[in-house]
C-alpha positions as CSV (number, residue, x, y, z in Angstrom):
1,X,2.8,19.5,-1.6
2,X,1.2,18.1,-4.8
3,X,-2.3,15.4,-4.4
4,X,0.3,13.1,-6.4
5,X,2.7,13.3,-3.5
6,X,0.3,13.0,-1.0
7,X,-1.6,10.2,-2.7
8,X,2.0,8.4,-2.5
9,X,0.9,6.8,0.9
10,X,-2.3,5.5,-0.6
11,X,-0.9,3.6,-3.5
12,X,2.2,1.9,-1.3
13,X,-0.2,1.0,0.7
14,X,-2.1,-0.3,-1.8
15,X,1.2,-1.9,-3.1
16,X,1.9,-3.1,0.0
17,X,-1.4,-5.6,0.4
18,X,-0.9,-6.8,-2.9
19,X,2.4,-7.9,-2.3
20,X,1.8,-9.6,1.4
21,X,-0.9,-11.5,-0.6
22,X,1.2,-13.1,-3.1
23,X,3.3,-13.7,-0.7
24,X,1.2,-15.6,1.8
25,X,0.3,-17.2,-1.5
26,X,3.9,-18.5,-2.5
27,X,4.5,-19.6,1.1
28,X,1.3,-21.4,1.3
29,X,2.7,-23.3,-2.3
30,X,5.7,-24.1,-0.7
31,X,6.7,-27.8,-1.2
32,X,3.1,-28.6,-2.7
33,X,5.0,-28.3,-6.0
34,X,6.8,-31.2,-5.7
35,X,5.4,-34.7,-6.3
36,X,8.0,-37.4,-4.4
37,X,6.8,-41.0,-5.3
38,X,10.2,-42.5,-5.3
39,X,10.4,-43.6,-8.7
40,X,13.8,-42.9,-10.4
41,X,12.6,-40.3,-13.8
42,X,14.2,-38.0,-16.5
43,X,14.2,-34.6,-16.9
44,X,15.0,-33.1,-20.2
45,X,14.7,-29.9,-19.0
46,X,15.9,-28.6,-15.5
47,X,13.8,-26.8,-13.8
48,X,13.4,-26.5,-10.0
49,X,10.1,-25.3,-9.0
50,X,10.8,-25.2,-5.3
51,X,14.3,-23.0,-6.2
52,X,12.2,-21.0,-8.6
53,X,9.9,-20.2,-5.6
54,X,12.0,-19.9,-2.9
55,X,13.8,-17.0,-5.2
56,X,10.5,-14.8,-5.9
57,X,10.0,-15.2,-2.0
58,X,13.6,-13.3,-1.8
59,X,13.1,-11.3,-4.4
60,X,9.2,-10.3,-3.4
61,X,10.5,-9.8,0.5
62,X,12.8,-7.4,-0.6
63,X,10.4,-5.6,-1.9
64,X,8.4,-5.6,0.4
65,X,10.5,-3.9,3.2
66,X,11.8,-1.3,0.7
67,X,8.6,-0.4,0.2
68,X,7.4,-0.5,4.0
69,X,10.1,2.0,4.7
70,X,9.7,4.3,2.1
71,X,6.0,4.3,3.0
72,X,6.8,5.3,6.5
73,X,9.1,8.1,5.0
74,X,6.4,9.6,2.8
75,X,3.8,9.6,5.8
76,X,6.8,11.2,8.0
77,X,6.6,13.9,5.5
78,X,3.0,14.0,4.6
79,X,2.4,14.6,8.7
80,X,5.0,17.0,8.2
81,X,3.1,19.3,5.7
82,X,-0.5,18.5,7.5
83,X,0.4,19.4,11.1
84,X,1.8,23.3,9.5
85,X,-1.6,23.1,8.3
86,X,-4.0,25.8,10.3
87,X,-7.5,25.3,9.9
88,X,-8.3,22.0,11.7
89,X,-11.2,21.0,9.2
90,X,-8.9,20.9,6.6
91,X,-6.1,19.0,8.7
92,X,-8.6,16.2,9.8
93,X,-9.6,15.7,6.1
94,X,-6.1,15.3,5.5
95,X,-4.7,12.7,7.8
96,X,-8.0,11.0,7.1
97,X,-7.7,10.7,3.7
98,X,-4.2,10.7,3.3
99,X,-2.4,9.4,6.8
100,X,-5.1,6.3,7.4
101,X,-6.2,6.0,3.7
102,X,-9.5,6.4,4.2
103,X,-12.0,6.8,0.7
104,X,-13.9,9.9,0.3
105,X,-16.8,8.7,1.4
106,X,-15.3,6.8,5.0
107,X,-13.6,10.6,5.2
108,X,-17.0,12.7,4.8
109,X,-19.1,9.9,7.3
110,X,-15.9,10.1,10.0
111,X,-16.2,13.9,10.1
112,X,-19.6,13.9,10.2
113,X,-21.8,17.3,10.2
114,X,-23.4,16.8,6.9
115,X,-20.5,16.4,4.7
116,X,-20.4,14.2,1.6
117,X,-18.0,12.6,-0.3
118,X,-17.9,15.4,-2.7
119,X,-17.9,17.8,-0.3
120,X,-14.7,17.3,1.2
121,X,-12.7,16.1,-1.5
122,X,-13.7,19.2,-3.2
123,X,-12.4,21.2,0.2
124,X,-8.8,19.4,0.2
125,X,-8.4,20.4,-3.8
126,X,-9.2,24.1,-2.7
127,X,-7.1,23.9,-0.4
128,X,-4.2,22.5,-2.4
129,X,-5.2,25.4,-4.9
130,X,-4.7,27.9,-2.6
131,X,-1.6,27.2,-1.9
């Protein structure tokens, strides 16, 4: 397995936060976008702001849940490839980094013993090296 595939995880998440925020964004626009003040007026142009919305909701849920499940897949096959992994070390750097998407530095302070940020990035590229 390539750091590009493992990284994989990282970025949907990534993608994945993005996304719930612009949503709780267009939800929270809602019907704001519509002034009502009863008066009869003409539109040259029709445009529905609320339709327009309502369809990048769709569109943006969508989305959403593709990418949700296809963030669970890659982490079903991430574990995959870190649990055939034999030195432990090496495993726990792993799911840290790539499993809970932890940086380099919350990686090295969770493990503890000295390690650095450098340190055990630089241990999961020799492993991935070696293999």
């Amino acid at each position: 397995m390539t750091l590009k595939e493992l990284s994989e995880v990282y970025y949907l998440s990534e993608e994945i936060k993005h996304d719930k925020k612009l949503l709780r964004m267009l939800w929270n626009i809602g019907v704001k976008t519509t002034k009502i003040n009863g008066m009869p007026f003409a539109i040259s142009v029709i445009y529905d702001p609320i339709a327009e919305n309502v369809a990048t909701i769709i569109d943006l849920e969508r989305t959403l849940k593709k990418n949700i499940a296809k963030r669970l897949y890659e982490k079903r096959k991430i574990m995959a490839f870190i649990n055939n992994i034999d030195d432990c070390f090496i495993r726990l750097i792993f799911k840290l980094r790539f499993i809970e998407c932890k940086n380099w530095r919350d990686v090295a302070k969770e493990i503890g013993g000295g390690n650095t940020a450098s340190s055990v990035k630089m241990s999961c590229h020799r492993f991935l090296k070696r293999r």
